[in-house]
N, C-alpha and C positions, 0 to 999 in steps of 0.2 A: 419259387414263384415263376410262375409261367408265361412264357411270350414277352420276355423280359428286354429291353433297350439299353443300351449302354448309359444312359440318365437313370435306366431304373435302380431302385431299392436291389440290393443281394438278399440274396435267400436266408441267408443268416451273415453274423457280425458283433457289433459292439453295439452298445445303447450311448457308449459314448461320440461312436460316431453317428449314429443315426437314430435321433427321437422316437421314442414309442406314438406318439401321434402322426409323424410321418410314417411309419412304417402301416399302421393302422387306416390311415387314410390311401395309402398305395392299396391295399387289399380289398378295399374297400370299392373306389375306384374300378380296380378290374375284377372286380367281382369272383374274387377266388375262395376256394372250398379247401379248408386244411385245418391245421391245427400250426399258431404261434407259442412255441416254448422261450419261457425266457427266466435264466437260469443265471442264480451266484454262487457262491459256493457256500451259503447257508440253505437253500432252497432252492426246486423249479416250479414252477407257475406255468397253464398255460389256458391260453384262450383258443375257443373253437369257433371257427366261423364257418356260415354257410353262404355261399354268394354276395362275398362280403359283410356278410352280417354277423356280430358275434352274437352267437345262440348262449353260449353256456363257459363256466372255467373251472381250473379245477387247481389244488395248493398240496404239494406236501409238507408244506409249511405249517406247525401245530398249531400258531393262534390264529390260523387260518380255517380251523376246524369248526363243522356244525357248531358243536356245544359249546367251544368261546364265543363264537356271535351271538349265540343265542344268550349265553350269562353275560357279554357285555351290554346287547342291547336290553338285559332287565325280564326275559320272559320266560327264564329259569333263575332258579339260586345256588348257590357254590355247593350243598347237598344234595342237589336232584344231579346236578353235575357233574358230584365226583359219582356220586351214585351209579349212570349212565355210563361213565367210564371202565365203573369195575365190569358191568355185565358186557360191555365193547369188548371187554380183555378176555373175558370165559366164550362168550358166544360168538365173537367172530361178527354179530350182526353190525347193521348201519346204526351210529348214533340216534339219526332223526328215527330209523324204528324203533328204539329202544324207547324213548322221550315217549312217545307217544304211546306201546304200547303199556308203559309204566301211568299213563294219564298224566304227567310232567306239562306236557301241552295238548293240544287239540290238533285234528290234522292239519286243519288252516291255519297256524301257526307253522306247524312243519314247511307248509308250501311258500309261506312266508318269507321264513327262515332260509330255505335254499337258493330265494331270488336275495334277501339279504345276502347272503354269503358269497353269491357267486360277483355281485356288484360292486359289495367290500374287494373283494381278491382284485378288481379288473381296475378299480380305482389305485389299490398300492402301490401295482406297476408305474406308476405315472411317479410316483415320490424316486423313483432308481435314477441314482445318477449313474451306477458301474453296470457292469450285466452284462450277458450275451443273450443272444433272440437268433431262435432257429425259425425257422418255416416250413412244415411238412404238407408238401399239394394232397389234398385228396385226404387225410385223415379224419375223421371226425368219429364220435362213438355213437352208434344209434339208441342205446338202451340208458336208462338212469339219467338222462338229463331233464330240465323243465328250462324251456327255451324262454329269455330274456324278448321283450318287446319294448323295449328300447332303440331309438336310433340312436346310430353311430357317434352323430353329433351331440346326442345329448351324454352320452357316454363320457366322450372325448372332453365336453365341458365341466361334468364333474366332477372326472381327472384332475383336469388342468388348475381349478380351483382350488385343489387340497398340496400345489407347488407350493413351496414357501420359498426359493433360490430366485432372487434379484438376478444375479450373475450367469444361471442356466437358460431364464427367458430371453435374459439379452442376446444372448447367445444365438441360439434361436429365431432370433426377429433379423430382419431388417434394422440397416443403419438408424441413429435413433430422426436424420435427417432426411429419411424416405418419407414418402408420399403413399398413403395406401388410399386404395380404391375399391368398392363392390365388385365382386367377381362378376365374369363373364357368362360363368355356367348356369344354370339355372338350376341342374342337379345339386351345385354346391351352396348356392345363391338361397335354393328356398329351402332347403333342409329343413327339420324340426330340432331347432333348440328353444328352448323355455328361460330366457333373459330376464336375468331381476332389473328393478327399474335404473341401478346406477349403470350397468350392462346397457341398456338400452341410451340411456346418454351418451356415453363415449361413444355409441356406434352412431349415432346423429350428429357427431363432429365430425365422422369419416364425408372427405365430400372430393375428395380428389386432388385437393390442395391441400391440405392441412399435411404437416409433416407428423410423424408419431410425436416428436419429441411436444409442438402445437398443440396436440390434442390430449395427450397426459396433462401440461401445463392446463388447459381450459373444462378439463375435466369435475374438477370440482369436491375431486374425493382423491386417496391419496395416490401417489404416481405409481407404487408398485401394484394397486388393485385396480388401478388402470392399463396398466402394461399386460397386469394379465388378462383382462379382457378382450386388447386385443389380441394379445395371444393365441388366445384360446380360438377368437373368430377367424385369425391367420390360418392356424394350423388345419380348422377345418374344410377352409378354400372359402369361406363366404367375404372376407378381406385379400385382398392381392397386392403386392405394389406397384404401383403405376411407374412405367419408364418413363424418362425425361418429356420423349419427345412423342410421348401417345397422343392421342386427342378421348376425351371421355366423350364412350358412343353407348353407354348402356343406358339404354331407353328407362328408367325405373330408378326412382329418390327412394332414401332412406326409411322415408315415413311410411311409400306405398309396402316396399321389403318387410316393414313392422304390422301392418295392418293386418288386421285377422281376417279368414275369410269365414264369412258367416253361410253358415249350410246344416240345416238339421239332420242327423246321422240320416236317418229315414229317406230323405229327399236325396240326400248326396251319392247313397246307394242306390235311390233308383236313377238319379240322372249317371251316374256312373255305367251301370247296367244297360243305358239305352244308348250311351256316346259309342260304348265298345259294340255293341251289334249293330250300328250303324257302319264304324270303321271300314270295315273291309268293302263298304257298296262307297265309299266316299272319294271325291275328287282331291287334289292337293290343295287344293282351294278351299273346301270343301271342310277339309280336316284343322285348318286355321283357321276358318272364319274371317278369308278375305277374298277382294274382290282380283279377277285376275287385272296383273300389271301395274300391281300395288306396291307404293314406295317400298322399298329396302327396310326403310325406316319404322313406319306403320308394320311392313311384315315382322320384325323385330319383335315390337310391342305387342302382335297379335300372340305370339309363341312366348314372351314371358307371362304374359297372363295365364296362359293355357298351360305352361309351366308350374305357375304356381299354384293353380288351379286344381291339376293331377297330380302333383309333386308324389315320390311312393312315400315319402315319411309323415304323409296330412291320417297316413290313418294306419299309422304304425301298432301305435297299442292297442287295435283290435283283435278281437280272438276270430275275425272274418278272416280268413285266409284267401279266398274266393277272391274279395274284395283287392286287399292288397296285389293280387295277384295281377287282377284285372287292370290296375292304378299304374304299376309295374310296365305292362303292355302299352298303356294308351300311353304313358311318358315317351316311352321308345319308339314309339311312332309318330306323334309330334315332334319328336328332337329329328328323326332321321327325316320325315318330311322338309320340316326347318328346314336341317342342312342340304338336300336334294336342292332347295330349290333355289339358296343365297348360293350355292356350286354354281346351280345352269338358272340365272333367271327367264331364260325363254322356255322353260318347263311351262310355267304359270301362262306364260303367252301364247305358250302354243293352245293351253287350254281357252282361251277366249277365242282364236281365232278357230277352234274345230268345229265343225257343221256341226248343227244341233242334231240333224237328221242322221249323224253318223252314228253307225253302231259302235258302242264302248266294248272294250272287253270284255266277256261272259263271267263269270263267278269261278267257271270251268276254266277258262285261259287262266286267269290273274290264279287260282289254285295251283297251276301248273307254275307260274312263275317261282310263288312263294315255294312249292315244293325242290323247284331244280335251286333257290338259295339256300333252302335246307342242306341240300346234299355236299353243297360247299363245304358250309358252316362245321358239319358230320365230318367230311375228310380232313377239313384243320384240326379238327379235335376242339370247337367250339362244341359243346352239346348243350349248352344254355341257348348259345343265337340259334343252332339247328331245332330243336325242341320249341322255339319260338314260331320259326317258318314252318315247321308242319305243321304249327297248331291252327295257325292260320290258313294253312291249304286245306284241312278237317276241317275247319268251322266251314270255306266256303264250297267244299265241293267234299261233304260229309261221306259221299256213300264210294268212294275209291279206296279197298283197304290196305292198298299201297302206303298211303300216305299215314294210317292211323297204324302202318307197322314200322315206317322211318321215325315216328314219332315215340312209338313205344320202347324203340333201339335206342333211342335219345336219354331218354326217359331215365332208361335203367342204369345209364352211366353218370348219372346226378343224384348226389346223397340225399337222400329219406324222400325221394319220388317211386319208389321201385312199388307203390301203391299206385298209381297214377300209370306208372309202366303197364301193369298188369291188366287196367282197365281200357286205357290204348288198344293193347296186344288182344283183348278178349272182341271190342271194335271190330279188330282187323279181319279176325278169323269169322264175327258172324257176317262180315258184308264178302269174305271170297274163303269160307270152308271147304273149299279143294286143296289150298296153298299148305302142301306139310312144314314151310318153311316157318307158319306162322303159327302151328303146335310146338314145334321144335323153340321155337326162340321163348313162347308161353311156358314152356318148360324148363326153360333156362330160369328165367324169372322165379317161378317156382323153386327151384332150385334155389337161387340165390338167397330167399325169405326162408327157406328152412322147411318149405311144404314139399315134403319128398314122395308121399303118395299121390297128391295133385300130380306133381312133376310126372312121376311114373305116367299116368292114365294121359298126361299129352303127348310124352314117345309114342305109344301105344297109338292114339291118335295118325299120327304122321306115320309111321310101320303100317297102317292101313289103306292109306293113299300113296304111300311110295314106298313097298315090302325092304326095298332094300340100301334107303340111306344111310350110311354110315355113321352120320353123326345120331340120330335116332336109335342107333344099334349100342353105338359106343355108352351112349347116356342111359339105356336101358339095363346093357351088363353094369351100370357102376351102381345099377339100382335093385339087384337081384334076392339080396336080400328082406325088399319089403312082398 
């Protein structure tokens, strides 16, 4: 795990000392790309995640296989089965092909089946009390998977649900004489979990005073399917424990945290669509929706709303990729607004007291800004934040193919973008087709995806504008036999 603090999770360990929902919840958090194996000595299991999200898992565990889920969930029988088995054992192929090319199921069934299987695998993990859990940065397989759309949290909850250990929750929580309170985050706050109604009771007796042991007792239903509710809302950060001597400042009751927000797909997508191309022309003001030299208080409340508002998991199970993308962006810039401005409040002041007649920054300046934080974010080896700041310098100052070739540099070092790399880097080279550097890196790309005769013809490219770079040379001999 990376950019690790001496508080953080280790990279691998014991399950017994460190929960699969913490662990889960750390990668989550910082947004890392890898694969979690976690292994006993009957089995390894492991989950893939992309920017903290788990996409996909995989079992070498047998009744982890296609065709036991599929004969326990009832959509094959013990003859199509065994059936499916034999022809596994002669042909080498995938169970789910076999099922299907036998007419056993339907395709849609198959695709059913492997979102059944992969969520069965990901929920077992959670029953482990012994185990080891490794962590590999950067691994993930590009081919054969069908990505889960699922949040994290609702993952985590139906984990947590299938515990049966009194003794492992307690473990886990806070003293039973703590005090839990709504989290501070909004990221963790508004998450997408899906609460049954006795779930939703116990979280309406959280109020900042109630102790767990108070709130089990006034629950109403029995103490261990209360413990794990909170549990479950602990581990995912939307419960916190309150220290003694805090004072409760979180602007937002229980009821509003539960309230739905009403928005037709339709509408929400196009007000989504018009907040973000707005974004990059808007003041700090502007982008909360307050007035400057606005209580502390009030600014607070304007940012959970807008929190919960753009939250990325309000539109999780869509197959919009666009959308979440965009959801993703305007979060991250309300949060970092936020924080800019409870840092320095004479930010906001300074805005009220500026000449109306004074010229703002040009599109061109502020491009420039978000570009030189790109090159930061690039040098740490952040390529999620840098990938974020060029995109921002491309939307406002589009036609500098500088910025749409730092971008497509970004790009290509984050799993399953190297599509999006390609269309950056294509960008770059038609706004300054002189730059061989930006044939060259196009061809890398290429490279990378497996298109070696594209690749070839943009050496060729760049050997035309500059006869004698080396790396265009280098990459051409390794290409010689197409």
């Amino acid at each position: 795990m990376s950019n690790r603090t001496d508080s953080d999770i280790p990279p691998k360990g014991r399950l017994q000392d460190v929960s699969l929902p913490k662990i889960l919840v750390y990668l989550n958090r910082n947004k890392e790309t890898g694969t979690l194996s976690v292994s006993t000595e009957v089995f390894t299991k492991k989950l893939y995640l992309v920017n903290g999200e788990i996409i996909y898992a995989s079992s070498n565990y047998d009744d982890d296989r296609l065709g036991e889920m599929l004969l326990k969930a009832g959509k094959i029988n013990l003859q199509q089965y065994e059936h499916s088995v034999e022809l596994l054992k002669k042909t080498g192929k995938k169970q789910g092909a076999i099922l299907v090319e036998l007419g056993y199921i339907a395709p849609k069934d198959l695709f059913w089946g492997v979102k059944y299987q992969v969520r069965e695998i990901i929920y077992s993990l959670f029953q482990l009390e012994n185990g080891y859990y490794e962590f590999l940065h950067g691994e993930v397989p590009e081919d054969d998977i069908i990505s889960l759309k699922m949040s994290l949290g609702e993952l985590i909850y139906e984990g947590v649900k299938r515990i049966n250990n009194w003794t492992r929750i307690q473990q886990e929580m806070p003293p039973m004489d703590a005090v839990l309170k709504l989290s501070n985050n909004p990221l963790t706050l508004f998450q997408e979990v899906k609460l049954d109604e006795s779930d939703k009771k116990v979280l309406t007796l959280v109020d900042g005073k109630r102790s767990i042991k108070e709130i089990i007792d006034s629950s109403g239903i029995s103490s261990f399917d209360a413990m794990k509710t909170l549990y479950v809302l602990y581990s995912i950060g939307i419960l916190e424990q309150k220290e003694k001597e805090e004072e409760e400042v979180i602007p937002i009751t229980v009821d509003e945290l539960m309230e739905e927000v009403s928005a037709e797909e339709k509408e929400f997508i196009a007000e989504v669509n018009e907040f973000y191309e707005k974004l990059p022309h808007l003041s700090r003001t502007e982008i909360l929706g307050i007035k400057p030299g606005e209580d502390p208080r009030e600014i607070k409340k304007a940012y959970y709303r807008l929190a919960k508002r753009y939250h990325p998991d309000k539109y999780y199970t869509s197959g919009n990729e666009d959308i979440r993308e965009k959801l993703n962006e305007i979060f991250n810039i309300i949060t970092k607004t936020y924080e800019e401005i409870m840092l320095n409040p004479d930010l906001i002041k300074d805005e009220a007291q500026k000449d109306p007649t004074e010229r703002p920054l040009s599109p061109e300046d502020r491009a420039m800004q978000q570009f030189r934080i790109g090159l930061q974010e690039y040098k740490q080896g952040n390529y999620w934040g840098a990938a974020d700041s060029f995109n921002w310098a491309c939307r406002l100052d589009p036609e500098r193919g500088k910025y749409w070739y730092y971008l497509a540099l970004s790009l290509k070092r984050i799993p399953r973008k190297l599509k999006q790399a390609e269309e950056a880097m294509r960008e770059a080279v038609r706004r300054e087709p002189y730059k061989a550097e930006y044939y060259i890196e196009l061809g890398n790309i290429y490279l990378k995806a497996g298109l070696r005769k594209r690749a070839k013809t943009q050496f060729e490219k760049a050997l035309k504008i500059k006869p004698n770079h080396p790396e265009a040379q280098e990459a051409l001999r390794s290409l010689v036999d197409i």
